[in-house]
N, C-alpha and C positions, 0 to 999 in steps of 0.2 A: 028050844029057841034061843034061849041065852048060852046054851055050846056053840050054835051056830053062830051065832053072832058075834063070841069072842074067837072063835076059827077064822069069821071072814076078817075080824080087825088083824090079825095074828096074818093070816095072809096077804092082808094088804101093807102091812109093815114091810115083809119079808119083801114083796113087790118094790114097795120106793127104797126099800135098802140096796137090793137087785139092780134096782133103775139108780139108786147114786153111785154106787160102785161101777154099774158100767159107763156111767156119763164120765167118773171122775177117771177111767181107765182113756176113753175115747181121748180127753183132755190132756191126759201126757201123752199118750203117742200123737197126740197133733203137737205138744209142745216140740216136742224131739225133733220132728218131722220138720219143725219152723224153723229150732234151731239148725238139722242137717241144712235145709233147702240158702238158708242163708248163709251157712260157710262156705256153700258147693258156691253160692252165686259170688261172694268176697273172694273164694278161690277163682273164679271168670272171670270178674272184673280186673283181678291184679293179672291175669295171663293175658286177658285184651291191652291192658295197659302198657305189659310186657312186648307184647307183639306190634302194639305202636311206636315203643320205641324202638323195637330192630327193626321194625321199617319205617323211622322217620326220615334216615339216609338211602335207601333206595328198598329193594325187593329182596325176599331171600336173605334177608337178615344180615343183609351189607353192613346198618349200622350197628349192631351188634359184634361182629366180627372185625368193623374198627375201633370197635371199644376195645373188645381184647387185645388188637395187635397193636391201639395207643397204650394200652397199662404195660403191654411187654416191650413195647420201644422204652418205657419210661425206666421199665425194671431192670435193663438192660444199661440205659445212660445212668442211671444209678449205681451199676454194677462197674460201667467203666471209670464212673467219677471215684467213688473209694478205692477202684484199680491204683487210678494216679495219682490220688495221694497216698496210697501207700508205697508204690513206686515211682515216681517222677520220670521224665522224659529227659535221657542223657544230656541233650542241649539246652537244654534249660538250664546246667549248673555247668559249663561248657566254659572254660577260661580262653583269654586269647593274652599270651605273652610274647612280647620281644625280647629274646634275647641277643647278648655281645658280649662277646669274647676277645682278646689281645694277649696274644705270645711273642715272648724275643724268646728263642732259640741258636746256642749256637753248636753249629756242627763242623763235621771236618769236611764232607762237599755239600758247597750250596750247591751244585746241579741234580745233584744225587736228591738231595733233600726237598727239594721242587719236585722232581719227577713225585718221592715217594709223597708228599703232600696233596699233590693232586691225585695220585691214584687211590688215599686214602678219602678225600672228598667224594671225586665218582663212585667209589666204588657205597659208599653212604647212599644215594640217593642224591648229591648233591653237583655246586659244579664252582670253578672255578672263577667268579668275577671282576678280577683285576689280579695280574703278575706285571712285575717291575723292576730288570734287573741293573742294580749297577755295579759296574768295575771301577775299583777304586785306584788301580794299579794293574802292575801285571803280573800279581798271583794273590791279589784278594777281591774279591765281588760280592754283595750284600743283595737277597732279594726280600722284596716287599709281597704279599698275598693277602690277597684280599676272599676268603672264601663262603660261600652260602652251602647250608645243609640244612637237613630236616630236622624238627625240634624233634622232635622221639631218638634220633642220633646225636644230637649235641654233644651229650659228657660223651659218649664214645670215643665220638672223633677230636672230641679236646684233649682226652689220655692218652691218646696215638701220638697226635703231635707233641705233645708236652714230653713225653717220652722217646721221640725221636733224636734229641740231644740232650747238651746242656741248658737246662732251664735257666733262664736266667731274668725273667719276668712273668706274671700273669696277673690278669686283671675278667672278671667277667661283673654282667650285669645283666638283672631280669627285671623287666617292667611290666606290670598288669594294667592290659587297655581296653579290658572286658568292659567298661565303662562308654567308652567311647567306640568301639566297636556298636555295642546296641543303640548308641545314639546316635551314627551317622545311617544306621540301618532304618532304623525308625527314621529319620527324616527322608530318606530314598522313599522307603513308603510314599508317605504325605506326598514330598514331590510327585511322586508321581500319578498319583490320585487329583492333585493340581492339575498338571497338565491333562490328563483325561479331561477335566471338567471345560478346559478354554477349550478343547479342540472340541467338546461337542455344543458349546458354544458359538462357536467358527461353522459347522457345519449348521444351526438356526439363525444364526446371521442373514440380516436382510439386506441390511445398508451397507454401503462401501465403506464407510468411515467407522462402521464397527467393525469390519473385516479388516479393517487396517489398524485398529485399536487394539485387537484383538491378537492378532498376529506379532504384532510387539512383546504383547505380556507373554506368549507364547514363548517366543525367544528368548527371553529374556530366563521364563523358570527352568524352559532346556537347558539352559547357558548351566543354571542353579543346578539342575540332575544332572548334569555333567560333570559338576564339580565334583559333587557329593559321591559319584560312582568313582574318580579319580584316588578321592579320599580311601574310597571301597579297598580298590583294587591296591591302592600304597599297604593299606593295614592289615589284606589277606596276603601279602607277599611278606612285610616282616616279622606276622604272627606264622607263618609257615615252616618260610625258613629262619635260621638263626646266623647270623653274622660273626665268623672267625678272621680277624685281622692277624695273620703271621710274616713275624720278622726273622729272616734267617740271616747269622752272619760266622763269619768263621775263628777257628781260635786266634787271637792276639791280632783283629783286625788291625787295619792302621786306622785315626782319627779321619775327624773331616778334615783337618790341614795336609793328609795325606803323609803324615809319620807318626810312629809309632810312640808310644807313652814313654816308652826310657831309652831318650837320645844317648847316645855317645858323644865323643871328642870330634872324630869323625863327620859326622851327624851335623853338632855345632857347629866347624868349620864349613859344611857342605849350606849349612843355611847359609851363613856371614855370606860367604862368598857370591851366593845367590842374590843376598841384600844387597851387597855392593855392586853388582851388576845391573839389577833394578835399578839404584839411584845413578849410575849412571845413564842406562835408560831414559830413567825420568830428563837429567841435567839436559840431554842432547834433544831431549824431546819438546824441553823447554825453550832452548836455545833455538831450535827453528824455528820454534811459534813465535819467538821473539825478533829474530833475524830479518822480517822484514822491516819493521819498524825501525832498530839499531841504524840501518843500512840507509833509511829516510831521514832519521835524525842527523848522521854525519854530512848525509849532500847539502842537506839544511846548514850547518853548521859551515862546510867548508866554505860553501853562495856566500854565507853571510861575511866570512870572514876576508873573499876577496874583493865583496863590497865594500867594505872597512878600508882595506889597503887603498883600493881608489879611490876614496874618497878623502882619504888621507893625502897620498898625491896630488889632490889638485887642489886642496888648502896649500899648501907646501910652493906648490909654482908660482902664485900671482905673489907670496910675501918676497919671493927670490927676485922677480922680474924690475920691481922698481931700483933693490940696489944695486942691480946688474947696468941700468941705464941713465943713472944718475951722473952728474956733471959734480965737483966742485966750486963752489960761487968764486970769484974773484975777491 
């Protein structure tokens, strides 16, 4: 009885040690089971959450797919922005010069020297905007050029001609008006962004007396982008082409007095006699402009003087008359 009895306690240990071991097995695999079931449901939730945002801009994951192609618009401006600063955009550093140029040149034919001047301008790119020829005599003639060419051809065509004779002057000049080039450019803008603004002003117009208010300042900013274009178009034609001013003359020209720097004997005689012929010129020239006046003075004078005589005369008679009829007293 007391084997028995320590069998059944012996048995019944073995029982609730049985019974905790499986309770306490049950209790981790429900543990595990809790843990899977609630990652699987954090993984659900964050895929619903997912799926509402690519469909909070339409269906089919519109807004999803403009997220990408906003991140790769971005990645892209990103990619062109350090483009251009590492490269810059050519007009951007873009200068605008005017330049001028002046040559005396002298040769043995000025005609010759014209021809080939101009055929060196044309043939540049360029063209001829003022020739001027004068004959100073009759075997020397002087010509004046005035010519336009391309700045990329300048020095070219200045070595041409400067080499086409004897040099015997040169002058050039470059001005940078990159400054004022962008700033009549910029106000062309503005202006014209002005005038948009009145004329769609003009067309909400209600009243007659804004339309006519209106129409003024209209005028008046056109008058202003008109200038500013005038400005435009002066500064893209001197910054394009370059201004060569050439003087051509010939060896041992004569002066502006029309002779030459070492007179002769000859020479001096041929002036004098010239001189002397002028002043008498002058003398004859004088004398006529004076000659009617002379001719009014003498008639004057002579009226007067044979007023004189007669009046002399007849003082003269009445003293003769008494002693002519006088008697001797007794």
């Amino acid at each position: 009885m007391e084997w028995n009895s320590r069998t059944d306690r012996s048995f019944a240990r073995g029982r609730a040690a049985l019974a905790a071991g499986v309770l306490g097995l049950l209790l981790a695999v429900g543990g595990c089971g809790a843990s899977g079931d609630s990652g699987s449901n954090e993984k659900a939730a964050d895929g619903k959450a997912a799926a509402r945002e690519g469909f909070a801009d339409g269906p089919d994951g519109a807004g999803a797919d403009e997220g990408r192609a906003a991140s790769s618009a971005e990645d892209r401006a990103d990619g062109k922005a350090s483009g251009s600063k590492a490269a810059p955009k050519p007009g951007a550093a873009a200068t605008h010069v005017i330049r001028t140029a002046t040559l005396s040149v002298e040769v043995k034919s000025v005609p010759k020297a014209v021809a080939a001047a101009r055929g060196v301008a044309e043939g540049a790119g360029g063209l001829v905007a003022t020739e001027n020829t004068e004959r100073l005599d009759d075997s020397y003639e002087t010509s004046h050029l005035v010519l336009r060419v391309p700045q990329d051809r300048f020095q070219e065509v200045l070595r041409e001609l400067a080499g086409s004779g004897k040099l015997l002057s040169r002058t050039s000049n470059a001005k940078d008006v990159t400054d004022q080039v962008v700033d009549v450019d910029s106000r062309i803008a503005t202006q014209r962004a002005s005038v948009a603004r009145v004329r769609e002003l003009m067309d909400r117009a209600e009243k007659i007396s804004d339309v006519v208010a209106l129409e003024g300042e209209l005028s008046s900013r056109q008058s202003d982008l008109e200038s500013l274009l005038a400005q435009q178009s002066s500064l893209k034609d001197r910054t394009s082409l370059a201004t060569i001013t050439l003087d051509l003359t010939p060896p041992d020209a004569p002066d502006d007095d029309g002779r030459e720097e070492d007179a002769g004997f000859l020479d001096a005689l041929g002036g004098g006699w010239g001189a002397f012929v002028t002043m008498l010129r002058w003398v004859a020239v004088a004398f006529g402009a004076a000659l009617p006046f002379l001719l009014t003075g003498a008639l004057a004078l002579l009226g007067w003087r044979a007023l004189r005589r007669r009046g002399a005369a007849r003082a003269a008679a009445p003293a003769a008359t008494p002693e002519q009829e006088g008697t001797p007293a007794p």
